[in-house]
C-alpha positions as CSV (number, residue, x, y, z in Angstrom):
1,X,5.4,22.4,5.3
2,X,3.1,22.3,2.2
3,X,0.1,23.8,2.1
4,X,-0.5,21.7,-1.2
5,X,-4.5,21.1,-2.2
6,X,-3.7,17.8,-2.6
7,X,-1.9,16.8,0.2
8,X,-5.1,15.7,2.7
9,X,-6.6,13.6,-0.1
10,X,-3.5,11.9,-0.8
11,X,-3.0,10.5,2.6
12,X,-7.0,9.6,2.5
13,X,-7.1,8.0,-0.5
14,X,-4.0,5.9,0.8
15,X,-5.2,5.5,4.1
16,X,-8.3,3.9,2.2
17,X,-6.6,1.5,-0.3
18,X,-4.1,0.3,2.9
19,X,-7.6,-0.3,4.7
20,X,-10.1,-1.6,2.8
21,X,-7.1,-4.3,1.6
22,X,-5.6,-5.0,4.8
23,X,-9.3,-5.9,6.3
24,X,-10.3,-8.1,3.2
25,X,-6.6,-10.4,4.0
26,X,-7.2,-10.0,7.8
27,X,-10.9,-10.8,8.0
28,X,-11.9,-12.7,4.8
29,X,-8.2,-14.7,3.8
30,X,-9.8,-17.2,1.3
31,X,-10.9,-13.6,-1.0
32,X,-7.1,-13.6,-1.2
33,X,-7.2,-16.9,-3.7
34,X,-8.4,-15.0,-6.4
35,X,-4.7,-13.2,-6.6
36,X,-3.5,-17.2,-6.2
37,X,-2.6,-19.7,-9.0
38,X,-4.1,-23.1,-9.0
39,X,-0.3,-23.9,-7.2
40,X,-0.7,-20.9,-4.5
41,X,-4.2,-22.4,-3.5
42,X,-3.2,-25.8,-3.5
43,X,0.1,-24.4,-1.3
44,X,-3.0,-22.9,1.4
45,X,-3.4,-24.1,4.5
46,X,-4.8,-22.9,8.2
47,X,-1.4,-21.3,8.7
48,X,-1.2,-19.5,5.3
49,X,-4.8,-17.8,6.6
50,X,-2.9,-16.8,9.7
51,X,-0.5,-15.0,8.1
52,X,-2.9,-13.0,6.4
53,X,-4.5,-12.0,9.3
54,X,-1.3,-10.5,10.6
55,X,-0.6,-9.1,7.2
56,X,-4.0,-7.7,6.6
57,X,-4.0,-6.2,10.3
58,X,-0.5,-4.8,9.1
59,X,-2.0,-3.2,6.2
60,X,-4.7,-1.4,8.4
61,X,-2.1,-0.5,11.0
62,X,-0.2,1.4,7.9
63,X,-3.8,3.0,6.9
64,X,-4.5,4.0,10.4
65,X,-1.5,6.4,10.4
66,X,-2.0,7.6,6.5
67,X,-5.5,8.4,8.3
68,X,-3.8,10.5,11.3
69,X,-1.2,12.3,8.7
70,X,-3.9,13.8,7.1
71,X,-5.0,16.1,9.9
72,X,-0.9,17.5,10.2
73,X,1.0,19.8,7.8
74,X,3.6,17.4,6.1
75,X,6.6,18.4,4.5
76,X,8.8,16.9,1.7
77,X,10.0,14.2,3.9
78,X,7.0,13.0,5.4
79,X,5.5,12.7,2.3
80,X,8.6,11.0,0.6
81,X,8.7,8.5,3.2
82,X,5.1,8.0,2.0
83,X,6.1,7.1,-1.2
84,X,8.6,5.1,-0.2
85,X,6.5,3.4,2.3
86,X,3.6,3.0,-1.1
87,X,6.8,1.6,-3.4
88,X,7.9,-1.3,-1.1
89,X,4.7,-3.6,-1.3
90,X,4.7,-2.7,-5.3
91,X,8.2,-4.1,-5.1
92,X,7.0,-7.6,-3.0
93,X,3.9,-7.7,-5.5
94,X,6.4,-7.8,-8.5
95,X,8.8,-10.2,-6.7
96,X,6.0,-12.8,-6.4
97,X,4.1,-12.5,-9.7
98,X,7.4,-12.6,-11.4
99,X,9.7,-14.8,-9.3
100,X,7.1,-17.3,-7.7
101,X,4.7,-20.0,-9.3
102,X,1.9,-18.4,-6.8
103,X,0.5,-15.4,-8.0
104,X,-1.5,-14.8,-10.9
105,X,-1.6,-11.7,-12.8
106,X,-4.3,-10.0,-11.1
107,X,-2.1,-9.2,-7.7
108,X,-0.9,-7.0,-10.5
109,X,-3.7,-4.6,-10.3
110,X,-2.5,-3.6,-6.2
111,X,0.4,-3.5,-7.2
112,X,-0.3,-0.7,-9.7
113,X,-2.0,0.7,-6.9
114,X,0.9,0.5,-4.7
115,X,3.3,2.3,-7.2
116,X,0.5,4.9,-8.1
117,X,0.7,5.8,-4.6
118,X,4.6,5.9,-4.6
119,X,4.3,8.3,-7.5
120,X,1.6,10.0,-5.9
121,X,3.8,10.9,-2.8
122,X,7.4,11.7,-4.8
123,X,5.7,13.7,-6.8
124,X,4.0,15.9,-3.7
125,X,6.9,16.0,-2.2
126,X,9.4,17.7,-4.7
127,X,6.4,20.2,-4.8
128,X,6.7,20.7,-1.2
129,X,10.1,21.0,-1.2
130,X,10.6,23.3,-4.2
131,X,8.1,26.0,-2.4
132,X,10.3,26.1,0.6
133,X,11.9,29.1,-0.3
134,X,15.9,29.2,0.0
């Protein structure tokens, strides 16, 4: 376990960013346009803003348990799994600004977030494991 300073605000600041998104797609899907090309708002429809209720409600699931790791002592693979868990939408964010006609370039800017996060976590967590002594 790591009794690293910043450990606690790591899983906040996370637990915030999964939030605050996940409730702007769940309860407000149309805010979501502005990360859509003219093509991706054309593509919207009643069952696009569906989806992004369940996505956004995902999100805040995700930020509910960040929250709750916060109060625990976490180890390398807790917090690895964190960073991992951070990388994976940074990965879907690139897939669709690069591979779809959708997205505009400013779902960029979460997806920076996303991979700051990613780093964020790796980085914790070879500092957690490197003061386990051997």
């Amino acid at each position: 376990m790591t009794s690293d300073r910043w450990v606690r605000p790591y899983f906040l600041a996370m637990a915030a960013y999964w939030t605050i998104f996940g409730l702007g797609a769940a309860l407000s899907p149309g805010t979501m346009n502005a990360f859509l090309t003219p093509e991706g708002v054309a593509a919207s429809t009643a069952f696009s803003d569906h989806v992004w209720l369940h996505a956004g409600l995902d999100l805040v699931t995700v930020g509910v348990l960040l929250f709750g790791l916060s109060f625990v002592p976490a180890g390398s693979l807790i917090l690895r799994v964190a960073g991992v868990a951070a990388l994976l939408p940074a990965v879907a964010i690139g897939i669709s600004v690069f591979g779809t006609p959708y997205w505009n370039g400013l779902f960029i800017i979460p997806g920076i977030g996303f991979l700051a996060f990613a780093a964020g976590g790796l980085v914790l967590a070879q500092r957690a494991a490197a003061a386990v002594p051997s």
